[in-house]
N, C-alpha and C positions, 0 to 999 in steps of 0.2 A: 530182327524180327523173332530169334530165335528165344532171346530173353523176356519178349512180351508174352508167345506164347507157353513158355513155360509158369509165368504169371498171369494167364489169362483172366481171370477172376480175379483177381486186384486192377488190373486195366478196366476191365470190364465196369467193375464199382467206380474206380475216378471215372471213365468214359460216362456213366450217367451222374454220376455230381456233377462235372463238366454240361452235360445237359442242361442241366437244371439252372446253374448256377449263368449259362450264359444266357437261357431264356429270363429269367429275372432280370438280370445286368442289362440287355436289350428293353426292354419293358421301362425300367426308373431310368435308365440314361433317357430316353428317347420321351419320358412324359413328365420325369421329376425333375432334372436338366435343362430337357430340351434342348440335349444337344441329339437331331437328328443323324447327324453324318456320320459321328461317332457308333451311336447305335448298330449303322451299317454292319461294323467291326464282328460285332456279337453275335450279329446273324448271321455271319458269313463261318464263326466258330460255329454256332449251333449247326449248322449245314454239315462242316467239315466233320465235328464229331459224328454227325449219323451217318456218312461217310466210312471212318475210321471205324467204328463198332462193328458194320459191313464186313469191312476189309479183313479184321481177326478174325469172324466166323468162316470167311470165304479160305485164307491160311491157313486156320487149326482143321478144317475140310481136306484138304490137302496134307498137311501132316499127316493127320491119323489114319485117313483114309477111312473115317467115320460117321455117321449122324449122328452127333453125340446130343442130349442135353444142353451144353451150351449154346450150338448151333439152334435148337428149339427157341431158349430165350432168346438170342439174338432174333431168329426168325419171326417171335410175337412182335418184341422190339420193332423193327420193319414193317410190318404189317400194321401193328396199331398206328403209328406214322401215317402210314396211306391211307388208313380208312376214316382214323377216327382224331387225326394229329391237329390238321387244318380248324374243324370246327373247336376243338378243344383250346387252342391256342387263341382263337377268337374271343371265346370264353373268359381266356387269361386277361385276354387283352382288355377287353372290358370292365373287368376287376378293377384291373390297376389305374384304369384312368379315369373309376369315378374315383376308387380313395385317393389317389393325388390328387383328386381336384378338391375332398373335402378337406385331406391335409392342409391343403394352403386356402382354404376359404372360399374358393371358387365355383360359380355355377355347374351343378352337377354337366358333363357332356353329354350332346345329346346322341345315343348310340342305335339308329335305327337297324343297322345288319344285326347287333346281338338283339332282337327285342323278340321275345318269345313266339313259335308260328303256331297257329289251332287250324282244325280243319283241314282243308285240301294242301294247303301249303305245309300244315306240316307232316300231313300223307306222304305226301312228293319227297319231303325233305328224309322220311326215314326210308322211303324207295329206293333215293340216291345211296342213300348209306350200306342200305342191302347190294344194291351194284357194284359199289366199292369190294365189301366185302366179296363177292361173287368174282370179281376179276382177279382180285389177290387169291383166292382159293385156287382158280386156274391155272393163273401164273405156276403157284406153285406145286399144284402136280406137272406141269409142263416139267419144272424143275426137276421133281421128281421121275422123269421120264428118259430124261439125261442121264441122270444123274445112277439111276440103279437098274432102268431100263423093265420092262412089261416081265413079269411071271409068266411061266408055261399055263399055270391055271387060266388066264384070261382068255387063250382061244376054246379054252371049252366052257366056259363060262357059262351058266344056265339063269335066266333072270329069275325064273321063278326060287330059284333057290340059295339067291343072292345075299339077302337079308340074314339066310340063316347060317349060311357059310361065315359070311365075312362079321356078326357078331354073337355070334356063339362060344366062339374059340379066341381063346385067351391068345393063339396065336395062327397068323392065316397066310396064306400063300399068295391070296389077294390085296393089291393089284401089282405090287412091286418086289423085285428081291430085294426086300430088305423089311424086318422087321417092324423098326423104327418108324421108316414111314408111312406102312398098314397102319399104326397105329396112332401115329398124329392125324393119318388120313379119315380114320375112321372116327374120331375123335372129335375132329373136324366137322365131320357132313353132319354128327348131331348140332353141333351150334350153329351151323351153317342153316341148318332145318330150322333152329328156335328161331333165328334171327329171320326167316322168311316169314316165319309164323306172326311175327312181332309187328314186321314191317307192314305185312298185309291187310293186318288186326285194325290199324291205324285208316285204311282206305273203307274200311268195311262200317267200322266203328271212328269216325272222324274225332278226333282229340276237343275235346269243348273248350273255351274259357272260362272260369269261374267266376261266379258274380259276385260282385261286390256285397256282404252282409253291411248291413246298417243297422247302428245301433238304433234301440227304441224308445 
């Protein structure tokens, strides 16, 4: 382990061509093939590499005794997985098995989960997504709570004064001892805030379909 993490960043770049290269390989085996059981193989790699990307940031964590930058990307890493990995991979999946099907001349599939949602559904759909996100935000201050433990600042903590404490100053005492994570944290709550803004926009102002132009 000693030698990956000394190489972390070269791991880290094969760890995501690795990614990439086994989600494809899964995808043409399983729809250009047809060899399903085979397929299994590749997703059970694509697993294990998310897995193992995990595992170095969780080690060089312990090495350094740091929150370094790579633990960051590894940590988006993870995080977009949970929130956003599932429906994007549906996405993939969809891709690939209309063009296999026009590569080989065959009836387009027909793909009713990918087929775009308007309205209340897909209100709901960007809801879930904010939840997602919202649980993985907790998660990781949870983590963070372990991991660097509360500042003396948070039992005097004044709400009205919150706002201007914790982004005013390039660097803050709030909410953890450790720099690092002030400031992913706070970094955080703004996108954490767009993405509420986004999601809700959508319940408010329901997403229309577009009508078909006709020519005249």
């Amino acid at each position: 382990m000693e030698f990956v993490l000394d190489n972390k960043w070269l791991f880290l770049i094969l760890a995501e061509t690795v990614f990439w290269l086994s989600t494809l390989s899964f995808l043409l085996v399983r729809y250009w093939f047809n060899l399903k059981r085979l397929s299994v193989a590749f997703f059970i790699l694509f697993l294990v590499n998310d897995l193992w990307i995990a595992t170095m940031g969780y080690f060089d964590y312990l090495r350094t005794g740091e929150f370094s930058a790579y633990q960051i990307i590894i940590l988006v890493v993870i995080v977009y997985a949970f929130i956003y990995g599932k429906s994007d991979f549906q996405k993939l999946d969809a891709f690939i098995q209309r063009k296999v099907a026009k590569w080989r001349g065959l009836p387009a599939p027909e793909l009713t989960s990918t087929k775009p949602l308007y309205g209340m559904e897909h209100a709901k759909q960007e809801r879930r997504n904010f939840y997602k996100h919202l649980i993985a935000f907790i998660a990781v201050q949870c983590l963070f709570v372990v991991m660097f433990g509360l500042s003396d600042s948070v039992s005097s903590l004044q709400i009205d004064t919150l706002f201007a404490e914790w982004y005013d100053q390039k660097q803050t005492e709030l909410f953890y001892k450790s720099d690092t994570a002030n400031n992913i944290t706070r970094v955080w709550t703004i996108i954490l805030a767009i993405d509420l803004i986004i999601a809700m926009s959508y319940t408010v102002a329901p997403k229309k379909k577009k009508k078909a132009s006709h020519a005249v």
